[in-house]
N, C-alpha and C positions, 0 to 999 in steps of 0.2 A: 504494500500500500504506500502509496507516494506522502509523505512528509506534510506535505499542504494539505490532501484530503483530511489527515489524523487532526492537524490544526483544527480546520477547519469545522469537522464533529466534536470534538472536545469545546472548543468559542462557545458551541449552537449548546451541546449539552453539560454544560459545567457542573452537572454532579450526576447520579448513577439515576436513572427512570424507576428502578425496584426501591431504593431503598433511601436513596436521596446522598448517601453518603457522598463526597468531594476530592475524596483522599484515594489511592490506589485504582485509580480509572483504568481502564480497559477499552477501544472502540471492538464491538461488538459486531457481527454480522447477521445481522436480521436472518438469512435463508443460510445456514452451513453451505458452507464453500464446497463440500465434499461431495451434499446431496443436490448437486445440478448448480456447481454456481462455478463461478473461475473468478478471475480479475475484471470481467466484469461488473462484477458485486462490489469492487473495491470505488463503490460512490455513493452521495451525502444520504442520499433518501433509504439507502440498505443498511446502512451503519448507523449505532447507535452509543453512548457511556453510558457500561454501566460498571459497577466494584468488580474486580477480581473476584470475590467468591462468589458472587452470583453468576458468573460468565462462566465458573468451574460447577456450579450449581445445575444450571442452565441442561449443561452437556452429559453430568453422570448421574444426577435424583429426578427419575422419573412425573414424580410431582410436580417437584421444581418446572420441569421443562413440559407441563402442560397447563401448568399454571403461567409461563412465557408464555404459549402459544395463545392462550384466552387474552389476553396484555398485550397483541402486536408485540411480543419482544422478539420471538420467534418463529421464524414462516415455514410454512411448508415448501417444497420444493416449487409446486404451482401455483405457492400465493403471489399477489402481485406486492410491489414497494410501496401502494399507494394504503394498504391497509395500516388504519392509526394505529400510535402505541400511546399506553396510557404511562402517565408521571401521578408518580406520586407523591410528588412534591407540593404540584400544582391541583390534583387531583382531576384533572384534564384530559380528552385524549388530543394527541396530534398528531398529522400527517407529514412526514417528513419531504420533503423538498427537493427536486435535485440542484437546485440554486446554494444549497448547504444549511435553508434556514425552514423554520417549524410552524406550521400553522395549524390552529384550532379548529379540531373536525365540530363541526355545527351541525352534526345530522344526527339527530337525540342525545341520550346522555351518557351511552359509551355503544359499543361498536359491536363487543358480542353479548 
């Protein structure tokens, strides 16, 4: 992943979407690179901060990782970039951008 992209998600999301933490960031990839994604996934609207152990969370507690997927934190192979992830920081969901910046899904009160 190119240096400016990391920037760039880190700016948009300055603390972790799960847990709000700020410290031990991680950029995140919405759909695993493994199950159908390459360097093309490496852009703002697929990438996401969140803490290191939620990102280790994420990939080996089954819970965890479909407790992501209900969260837009985690896509499925054929979901698209355009599906919101929820903060809960803000307690909002947003759609992530490929301009690098986050807007507020407005279409009821969360998404699933």
């Amino acid at each position: 992943m190119k240096a400016s992209i990391r920037k760039l998600v880190l700016e948009r999301d300055p603390y972790c979407f799960h847990c709000g933490e700020s410290n031990d960031l991680v950029v995140h990839h919405r759909r695993n690179r493994g199950h159908g994604g390459s360097k093309l996934l490496d852009k703002p609207e697929w990438l996401m901060a969140v803490c290191a152990r939620y990102n280790g969370e994420m990939e080996s507690v089954s819970q965890v990782a479909e407790s992501a997927r209900r969260q837009g934190h985690k896509l499925r192979s054929w979901q698209a970039s355009s599906i919101p992830v929820f903060d809960v920081v803000t307690l909002l969901w947003y759609v992530l951008k490929t301009d690098g910046t986050k807007e507020v899904y407005e279409d009821g009160e969360g998404y699933y």
